[in-house]
N, C-alpha and C positions, 0 to 999 in steps of 0.2 A: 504493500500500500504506500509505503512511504517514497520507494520509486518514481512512482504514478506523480503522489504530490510532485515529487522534484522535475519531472517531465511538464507538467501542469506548469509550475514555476517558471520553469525554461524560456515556455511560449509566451505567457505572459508579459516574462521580463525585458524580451526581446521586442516584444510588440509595444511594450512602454516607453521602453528608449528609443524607439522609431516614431512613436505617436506622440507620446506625453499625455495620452486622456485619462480623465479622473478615472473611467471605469475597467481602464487597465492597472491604474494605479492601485485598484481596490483588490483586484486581483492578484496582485506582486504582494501586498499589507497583508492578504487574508493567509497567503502559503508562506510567507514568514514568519508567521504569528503560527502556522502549523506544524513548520520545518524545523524552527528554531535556529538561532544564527549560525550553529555550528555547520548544519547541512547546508544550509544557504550558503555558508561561504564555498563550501565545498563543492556545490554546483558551479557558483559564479567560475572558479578555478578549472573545472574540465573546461566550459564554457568559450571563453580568453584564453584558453590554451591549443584550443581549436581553433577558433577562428582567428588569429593571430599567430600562426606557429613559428612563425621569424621571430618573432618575441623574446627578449631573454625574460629568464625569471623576473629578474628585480622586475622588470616591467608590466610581468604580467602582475606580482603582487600589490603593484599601486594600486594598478587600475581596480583589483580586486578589492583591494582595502578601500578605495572610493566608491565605490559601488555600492558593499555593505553599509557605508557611512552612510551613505544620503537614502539609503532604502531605511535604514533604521531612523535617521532623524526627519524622513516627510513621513515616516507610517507611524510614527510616535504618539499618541494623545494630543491635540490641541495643535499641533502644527500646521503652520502656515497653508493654504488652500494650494496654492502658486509652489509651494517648497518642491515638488518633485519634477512642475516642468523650469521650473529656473536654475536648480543644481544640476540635470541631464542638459541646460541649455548650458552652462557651466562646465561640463564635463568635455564637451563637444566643444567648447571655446578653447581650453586647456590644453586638447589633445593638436590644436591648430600652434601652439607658441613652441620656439627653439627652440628648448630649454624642458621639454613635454618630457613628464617622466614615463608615460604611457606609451605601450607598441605602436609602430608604424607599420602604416601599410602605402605600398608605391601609389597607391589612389588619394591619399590623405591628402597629399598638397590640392588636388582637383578639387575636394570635395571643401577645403578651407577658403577658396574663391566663394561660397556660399554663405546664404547665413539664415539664422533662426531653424524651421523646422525641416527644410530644406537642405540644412548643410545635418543636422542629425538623420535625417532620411538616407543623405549620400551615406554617412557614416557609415550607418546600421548595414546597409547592401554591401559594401565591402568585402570579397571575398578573395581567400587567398587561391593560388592552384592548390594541385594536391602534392603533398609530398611522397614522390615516387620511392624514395631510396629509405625506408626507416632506419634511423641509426641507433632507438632503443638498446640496449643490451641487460639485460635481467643481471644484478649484482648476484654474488651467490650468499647461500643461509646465514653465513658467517658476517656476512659483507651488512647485507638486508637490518638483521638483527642489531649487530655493532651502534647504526646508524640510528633504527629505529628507538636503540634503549637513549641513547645520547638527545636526542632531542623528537619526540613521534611526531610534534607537529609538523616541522619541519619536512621530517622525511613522508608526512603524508601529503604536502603541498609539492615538494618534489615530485614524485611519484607522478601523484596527478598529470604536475605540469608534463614531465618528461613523456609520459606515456600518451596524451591528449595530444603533443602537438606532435607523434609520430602516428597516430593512428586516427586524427582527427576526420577524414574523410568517412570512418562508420558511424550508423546512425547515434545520436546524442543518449537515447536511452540505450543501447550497447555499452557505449561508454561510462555513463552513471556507472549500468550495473555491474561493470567487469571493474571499477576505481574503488569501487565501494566492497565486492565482495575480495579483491587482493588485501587491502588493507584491513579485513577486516582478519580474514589469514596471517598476516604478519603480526596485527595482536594477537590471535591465538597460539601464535609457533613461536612467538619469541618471548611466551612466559612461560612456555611449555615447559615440563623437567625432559622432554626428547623433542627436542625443534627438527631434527630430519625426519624420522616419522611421520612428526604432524605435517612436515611440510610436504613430505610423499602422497601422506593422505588427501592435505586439504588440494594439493594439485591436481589430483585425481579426478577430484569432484568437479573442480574449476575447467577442467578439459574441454566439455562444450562450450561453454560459454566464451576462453581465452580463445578457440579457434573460432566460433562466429562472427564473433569482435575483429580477428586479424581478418576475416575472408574476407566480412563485410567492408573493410577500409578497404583489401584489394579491390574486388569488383564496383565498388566505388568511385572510386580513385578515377578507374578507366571511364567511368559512367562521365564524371565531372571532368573528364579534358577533352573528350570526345562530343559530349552533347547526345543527345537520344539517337537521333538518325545513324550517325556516321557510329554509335555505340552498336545497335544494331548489325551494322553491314559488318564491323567487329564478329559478333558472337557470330553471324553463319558461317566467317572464313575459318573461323577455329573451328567451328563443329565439322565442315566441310575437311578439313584438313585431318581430323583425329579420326573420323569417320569416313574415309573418300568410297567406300563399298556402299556408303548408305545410298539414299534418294533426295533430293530436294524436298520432297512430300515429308522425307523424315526429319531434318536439321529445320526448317524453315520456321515453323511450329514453336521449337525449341528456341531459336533465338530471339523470337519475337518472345517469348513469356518471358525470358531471363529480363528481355529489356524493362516489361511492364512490369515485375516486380523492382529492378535498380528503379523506376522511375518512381515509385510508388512509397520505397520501404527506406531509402539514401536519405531521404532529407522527412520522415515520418516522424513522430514523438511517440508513436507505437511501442508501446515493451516488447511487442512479441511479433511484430513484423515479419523479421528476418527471420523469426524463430519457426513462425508458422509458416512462411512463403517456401524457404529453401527446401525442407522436407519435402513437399508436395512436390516443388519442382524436380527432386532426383527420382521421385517413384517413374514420371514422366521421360526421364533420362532412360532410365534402364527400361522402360517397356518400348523407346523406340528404337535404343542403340545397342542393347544387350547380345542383341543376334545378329548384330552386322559386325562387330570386332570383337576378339576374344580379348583385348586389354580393357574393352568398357566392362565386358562380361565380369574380368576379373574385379573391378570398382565395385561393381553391383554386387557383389558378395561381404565387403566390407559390412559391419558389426553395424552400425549408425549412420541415417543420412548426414549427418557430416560430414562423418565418414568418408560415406560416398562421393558427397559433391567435392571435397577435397582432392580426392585422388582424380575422378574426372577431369578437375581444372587443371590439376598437376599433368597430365598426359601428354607427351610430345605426339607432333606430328605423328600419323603412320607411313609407309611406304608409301608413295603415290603409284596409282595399278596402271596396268598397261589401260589407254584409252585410246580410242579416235580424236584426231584433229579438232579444238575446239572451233567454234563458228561462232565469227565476228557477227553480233547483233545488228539487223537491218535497221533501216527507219520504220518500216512497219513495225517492226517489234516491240520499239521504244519507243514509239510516239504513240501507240495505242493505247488512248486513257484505259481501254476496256483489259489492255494487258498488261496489268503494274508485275504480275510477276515477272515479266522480261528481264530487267536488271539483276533481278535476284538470282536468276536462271542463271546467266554469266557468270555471277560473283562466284556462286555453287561451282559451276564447270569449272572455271579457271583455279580456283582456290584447291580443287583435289587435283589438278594435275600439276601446279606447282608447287616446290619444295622450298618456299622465302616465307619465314616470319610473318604474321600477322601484320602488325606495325609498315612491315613494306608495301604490302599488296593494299592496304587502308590508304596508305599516301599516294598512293600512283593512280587506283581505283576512283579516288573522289573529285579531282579534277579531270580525268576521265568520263566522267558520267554526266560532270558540271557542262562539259564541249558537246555533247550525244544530244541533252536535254536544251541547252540551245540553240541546237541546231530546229531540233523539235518545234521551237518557237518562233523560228523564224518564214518569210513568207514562202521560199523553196525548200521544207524540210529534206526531199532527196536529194537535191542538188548540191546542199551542204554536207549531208551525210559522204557522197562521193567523193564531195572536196577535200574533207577533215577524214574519212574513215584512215585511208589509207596512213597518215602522218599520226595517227591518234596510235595506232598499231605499231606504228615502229618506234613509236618517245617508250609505247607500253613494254613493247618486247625487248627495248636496249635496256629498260630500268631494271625490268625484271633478272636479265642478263648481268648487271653487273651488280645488283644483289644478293643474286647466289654467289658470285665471287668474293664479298664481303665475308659470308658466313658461311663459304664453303669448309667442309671438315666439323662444323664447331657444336653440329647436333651428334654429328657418330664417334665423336672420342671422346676421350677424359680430358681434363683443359691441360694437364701436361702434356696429349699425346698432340693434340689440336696447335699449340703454341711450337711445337717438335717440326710438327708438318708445316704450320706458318714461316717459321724461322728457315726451312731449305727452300719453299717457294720464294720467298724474296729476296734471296741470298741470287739464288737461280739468276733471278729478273734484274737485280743491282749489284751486279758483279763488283761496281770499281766503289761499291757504299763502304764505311769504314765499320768498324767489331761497332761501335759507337751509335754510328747512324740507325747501323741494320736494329740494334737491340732500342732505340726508341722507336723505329717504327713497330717494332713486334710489340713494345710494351702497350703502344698506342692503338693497335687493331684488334688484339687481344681484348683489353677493356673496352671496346667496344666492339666487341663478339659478344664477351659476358654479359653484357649490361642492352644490347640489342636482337641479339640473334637466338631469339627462345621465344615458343610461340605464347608464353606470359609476362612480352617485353613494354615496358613502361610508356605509353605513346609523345608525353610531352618531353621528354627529356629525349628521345629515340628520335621526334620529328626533326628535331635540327642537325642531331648528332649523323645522319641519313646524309643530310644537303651537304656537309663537310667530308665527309669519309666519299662519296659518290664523285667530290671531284678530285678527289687525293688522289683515286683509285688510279693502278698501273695498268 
């Protein structure tokens, strides 16, 4: 129940510092007076930890500490009517001066050209990317404990902070309750008379919950740098790719519901969202994909839909099968409102007969489709189609071409055997390079092999890193 409140609160509080209306204000007064400060500060903290994750502490603690102040002194007995939009109009002024002990965000300066409810509204919108790369790292028992006896506040605001601004893209009530029930574990294990036990135990239990918490940041993540559409054309090139023996009839389905749940459960105040959506969606997984690959098969045996969806997502590419010649979509195809499948038919074919990362076929594919669709709109749609087909086909086929050369090797061995193979092919190719040169180019294609050539590769940090390595390429 008390979740719920702090969810409740959430909305609330967000919508107060966007608005400033008395009858939001009443609703932030009424879950503080039910939460009590100590939870309340403690929300405020995932909160600003998320949405700010450039942050350093100190700054997320100001803000936090100003927040509780002026919540507690306008929800007070007898205070001022005005007191809660003139300290958020105050808060919003503060955060505009040099000198601001509050997070920054690259939009702040835009939104400081504003003023009154207008520059609090820019504020509130403010949204960071997502952080692709978590740099979390779990201290260990000894570590956790030390820290926790030394000061628990401390290390419960920590915590908070550290773990909210690396996993801040899952939903808000994930986070509540995965902040809320660790630390509630660290008091039980570190007054324990056996703190490894308890801590074997309590992690035990905590297992669903710490992996839907991390998934939900991943498929998140991807949700929020992509955008719904181009998130979509995402989930069929990997189902198509892990599954190339299926059907379009079978993947299609599938990536359209993954999409309507990230759309639905990423940014939800729901407790049980994610909880109830992904189960339902792996029963769906395994009764389409079960019988077309024996690696899904082997997933769908897994103990727990978590389980399940975990291992699914984890699944590399499979072989691509011998297939016929794909065929270039006409203008009829794609110009007929009556036949939206068209594109998606493509994406399907193309994506099981090539062996290139997600993240590449996404980049190539969307301005691809943007050139087809206005041709479509224009007053000779065949006439352009004929013009552009041809040229459309060969930007597609060179990309595609020096993509795999990027990541060749880097899915069939181990990253020592991969960097082995890397280091005689460019040696091959730059015969008169020095011990020097050759070993920063290897260190440099390598880290992006690892970091882009996996079909669970990060798209905003991968989309640029793409444009640089593609003209490097020898």
């Amino acid at each position: 129940m008390k979740v719920i409140l702090v969810l409740l609160l959430a909305v609330a509080f967000v919508h107060a510092l966007e608005r400033g209306r008395d009858y939001e204000k009443d609703k932030v007064c009424k879950e503080l007076a039910s939460l009590g400060k100590e939870d309340f500060t403690s929300l405020s903290m995932v909160l600003y930890s998320r949405k700010f994750p450039s942050g350093t502490f100190e700054q997320i603690c100001h803000l936090v500490n100003e927040v509780v102040s002026l919540t507690e002194a306008c929800c007070a007995e007898g205070a001022d009517p005005d007191c809660y939009d003139r300290r958020t109009s105050a808060l919003s002024a503060r955060s505009c001066e040099k000198d601001s002990p509050f997070p920054v965000h690259p939009g702040t300066a835009e939104c400081c050209t504003r003023e009154g409810l207008e520059q609090k509204l820019c504020m509130a919108a403010l949204r960071h990317q997502p952080q692709e790369f978590p740099t979390y790292t779990e201290p260990t028992n000894d570590e956790i404990c030390e820290a926790f006896r030394k000061d628990p506040k401390d290390f419960a605001e920590q915590f908070m902070y550290e773990y909210s601004i690396n996993y801040g893209q899952a939903p808000l009530s994930l986070l509540v309750s995965y902040t809320k029930s660790y630390l509630s574990m660290v008091g039980s294990c570190c007054t324990s008379p056996s703190p490894t036990v308890c801590f074997l135990k309590e992690r035990l239990q905590m297992k669903h919950l710490s992996l839907l918490t991390t998934m939900s940041n991943r498929v998140c993540s991807q949700y929020a740098a992509y955008g719904k559409e181009k998130s979509r054309l995402s989930h069929l090139i990997k189902l198509a790719q892990k599954v190339p023996t299926a059907n379009l009839e079978d993947v299609l389905p599938l990536a359209e519901e993954i999409n309507t749940i990230l759309s639905k459960c990423c940014e939800s105040t729901s407790e049980d969202c994610m909880a109830k959506e992904l189960p339902e969606y792996t029963v769906k997984i395994c009764d389409n994909l079960s019988t077309k690959n024996s690696k899904f098969k082997d997933c769908c045996q897994e103990k727990t839909p978590m389980d399940v969806f975990v291992c699914a997502y984890f699944l590399p590419a499979a072989p691509t099968p011998e297939l016929p010649a794909i065929e270039w979509p006409t203008n009829t195809d794609v110009c007929d409102k009556g036949n939206a499948k068209a594109i998606d038919q493509y994406t399907f074919e193309l994506s099981r007969r090539t062996h290139l990362p997600e993240v590449f076929l996404s980049k190539i594919l969307e301005p691809t489709f943007k050139s087809l669709a206005e041709c479509c709109d224009s007053e000779d749609a065949t006439g352009c189609m004929n013009a552009q087909g041809p040229q459309l086909k060969k930007e597609l086929s060179s990309f595609i071409d020096k993509g795999q050369k990027l990541c060749a090797d880097y899915s069939e061995n181990t990253f020592t055997e991969y960097k082995k193979k890397l280091a005689e092919q460019l040696r091959a190719q730059l015969p008169e390079a020095s011990a020097m040169e050759l070993q920063g180019l290897i260190d440099k294609r390598s880290d992006f092999a690892s970091k882009c050539c996996s079909i669970n590769s990060p798209p905003l940090y991968c989309d640029s890193e793409i444009d640089v390595e593609m003209k490097n390429i020898l």
